[in-house]
N, C-alpha and C positions, 0 to 999 in steps of 0.2 A: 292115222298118219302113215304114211307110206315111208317105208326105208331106203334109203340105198349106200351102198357101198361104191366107192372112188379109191381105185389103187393112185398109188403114188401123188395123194394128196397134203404131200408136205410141202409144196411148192409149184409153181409156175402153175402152168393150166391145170394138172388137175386140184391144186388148191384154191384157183377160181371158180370151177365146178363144184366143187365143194363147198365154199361159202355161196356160193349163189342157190343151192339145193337148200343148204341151212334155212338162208332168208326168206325161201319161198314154202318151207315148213317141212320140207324131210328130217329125217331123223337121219343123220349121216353118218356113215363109220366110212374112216378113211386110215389107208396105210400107209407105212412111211418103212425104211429099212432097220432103223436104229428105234432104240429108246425114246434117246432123245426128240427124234422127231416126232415118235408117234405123241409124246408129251406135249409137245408143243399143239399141237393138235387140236388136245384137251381144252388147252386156253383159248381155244377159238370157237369152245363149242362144241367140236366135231371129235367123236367116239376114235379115238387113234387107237390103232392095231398095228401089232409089228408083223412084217413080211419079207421075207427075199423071196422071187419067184424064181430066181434059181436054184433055190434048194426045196427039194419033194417035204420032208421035213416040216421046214418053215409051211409049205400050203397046208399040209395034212394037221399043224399046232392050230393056223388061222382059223380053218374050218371046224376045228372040235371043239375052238372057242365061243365060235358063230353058232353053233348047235346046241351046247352047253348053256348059251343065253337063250334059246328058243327065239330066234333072231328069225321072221321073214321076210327075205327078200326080194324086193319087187324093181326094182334099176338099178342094174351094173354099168357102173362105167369102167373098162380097162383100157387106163390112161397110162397107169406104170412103162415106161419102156428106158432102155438102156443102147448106149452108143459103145461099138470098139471099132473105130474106122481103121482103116488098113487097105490097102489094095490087094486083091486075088492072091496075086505073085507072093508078098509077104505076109497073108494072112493066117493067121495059125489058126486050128481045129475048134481051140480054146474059145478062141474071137468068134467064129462064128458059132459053138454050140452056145456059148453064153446068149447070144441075140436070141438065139431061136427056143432058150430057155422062159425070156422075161419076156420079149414081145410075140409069140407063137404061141408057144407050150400055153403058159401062163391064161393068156386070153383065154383056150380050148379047157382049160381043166379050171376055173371060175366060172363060165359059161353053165357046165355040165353041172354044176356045184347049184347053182341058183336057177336053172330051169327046172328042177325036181322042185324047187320052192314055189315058181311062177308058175309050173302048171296045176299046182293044189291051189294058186291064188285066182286062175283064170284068167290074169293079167300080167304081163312085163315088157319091160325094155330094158335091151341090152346097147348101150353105146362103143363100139371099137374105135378108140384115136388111135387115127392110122397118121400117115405123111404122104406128102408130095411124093417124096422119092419112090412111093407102091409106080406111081402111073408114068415120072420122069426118069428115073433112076437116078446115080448120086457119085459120079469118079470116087472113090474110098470107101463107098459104104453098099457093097453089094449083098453084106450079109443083112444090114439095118433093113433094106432096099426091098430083099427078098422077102424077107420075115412081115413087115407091111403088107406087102402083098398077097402073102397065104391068109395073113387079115383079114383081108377086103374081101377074098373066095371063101373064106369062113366064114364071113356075113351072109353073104350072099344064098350059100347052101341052108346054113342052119334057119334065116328067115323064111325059104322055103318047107321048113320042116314042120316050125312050130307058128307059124302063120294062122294055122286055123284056131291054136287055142289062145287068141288076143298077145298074142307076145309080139314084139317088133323088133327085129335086130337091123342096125344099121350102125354104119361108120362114117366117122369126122376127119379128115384130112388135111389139117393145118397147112401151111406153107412155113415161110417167117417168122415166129410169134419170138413180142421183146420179151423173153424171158432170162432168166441167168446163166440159165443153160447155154442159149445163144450167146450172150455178152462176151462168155466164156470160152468161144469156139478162137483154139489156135491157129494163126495164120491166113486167119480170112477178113478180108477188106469190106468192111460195114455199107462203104459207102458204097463198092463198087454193085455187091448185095442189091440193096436198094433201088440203083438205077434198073433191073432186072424187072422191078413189080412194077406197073402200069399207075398204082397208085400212089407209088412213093412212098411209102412207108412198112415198117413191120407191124403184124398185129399185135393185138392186147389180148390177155391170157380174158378176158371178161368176155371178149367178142365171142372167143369159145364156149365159155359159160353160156351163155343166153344162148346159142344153136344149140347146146347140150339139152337145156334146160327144157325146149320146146322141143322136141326130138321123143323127151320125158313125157310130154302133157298129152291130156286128151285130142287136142288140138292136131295132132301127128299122127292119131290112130289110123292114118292110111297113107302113110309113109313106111316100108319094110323093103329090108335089102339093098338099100342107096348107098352109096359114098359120095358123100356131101363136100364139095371144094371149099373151102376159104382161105385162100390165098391171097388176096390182093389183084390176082390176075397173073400172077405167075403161071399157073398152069389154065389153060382154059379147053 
């Protein structure tokens, strides 16, 4: 049984990734910020672990926990990501090192964490949910913006690196996914949203699951270093 670990799978896509690994027979550990989520977790099956990836701390407790259970791991997905939107002009230091702590940092220091495991396995994959905003940008969000994008070149480098020892690094690129996170966005007109995508609609946290999921399988074994669109047609 192959493992894998899903940051920020208390919810939205990476908790569709997460059940959809479950049901196809991983053995899943998934993190969440708080207790309570990681519990919640529990009830679903999936091995909850607490994490902030903005705290060194909180990685170095994760990791000694993961090691402590002789945990191998064979697919990472770093989905965990966080928003402080702001524009340039009022953006404080805070705003942007926090981004570049959970969506940057974070990916770079799990990555290093589980390739020591994947190359004593002979085999891995690593998935980065990246965004739209890496290839479009995003008026308020040029730290989120940025931070995606070091992403997608950190795919890309590190797929070059460990390519020969069956490992595959590649990233996911969502556009609109109906998640709560979205529902929840201040100030923004749903409808107006929408007429944007070709297709008319926002995606489903599941459409991400199933690219994740194959991305995962043998079937993808000559797939490395892509950023994969599914957006509806938003960006093309």
């Amino acid at each position: 049984m192959k493992t894998a670990l899903i940051t920020g799978a208390s919810r939205g896509i990476g908790n569709a990734i997460a059940l959809h690994l479950k049901n196809e027979g991983y053995r899943v550990l998934g993190t969440a910020t708080t207790q309570a989520s990681a519990s919640k977790l529990e009830d679903q099956g999936i091995e909850g672990l607490v994490l902030d990836l903005n705290s060194f701390n909180s990685k170095e407790q994760l990791w000694e926990e993961v090691e402590s259970k002789k945990i191998q791991i064979s697919v990472l997905v770093n989905n965990a990501g966080i928003t402080r939107d702001n524009i340039v002009l009022r953006m404080s230091e805070k705003e942007w090192q926090d981004i570049m702590n959970v969506n940057l940092n974070g990916t770079f220091y799990l990555s290093k964490k589980v390739l020591k495991m994947m190359l004593k396995l002979k085999w891995g994959r690593i998935i980065n949910i990246t965004s739209t905003s890496a290839s479009i940008g995003n008026k308020g969000q040029s730290n989120y913006s940025a931070a995606k994008a070091g992403v997608e070149a950190f795919t890309k480098s590190l797929a070059r690196e460990v390519g020969s020892r069956n490992i595959t690094i590649n990233s996911i690129a969502p556009g609109f996914i109906d998640t709560d996170m979205t529902q929840q966005s201040d100030g923004v007109n749903m409808d107006d949203l929408i007429k944007e995508i070709p297709l008319g609609r926002f995606g489903k946290p599941d459409e991400v699951a199933h690219l994740t999921s194959f991305l995962c399988s043998e079937e993808a074994s000559y797939i490395t270093g892509q950023i994969i669109h599914i957006n509806g047609g938003l960006y093309m």
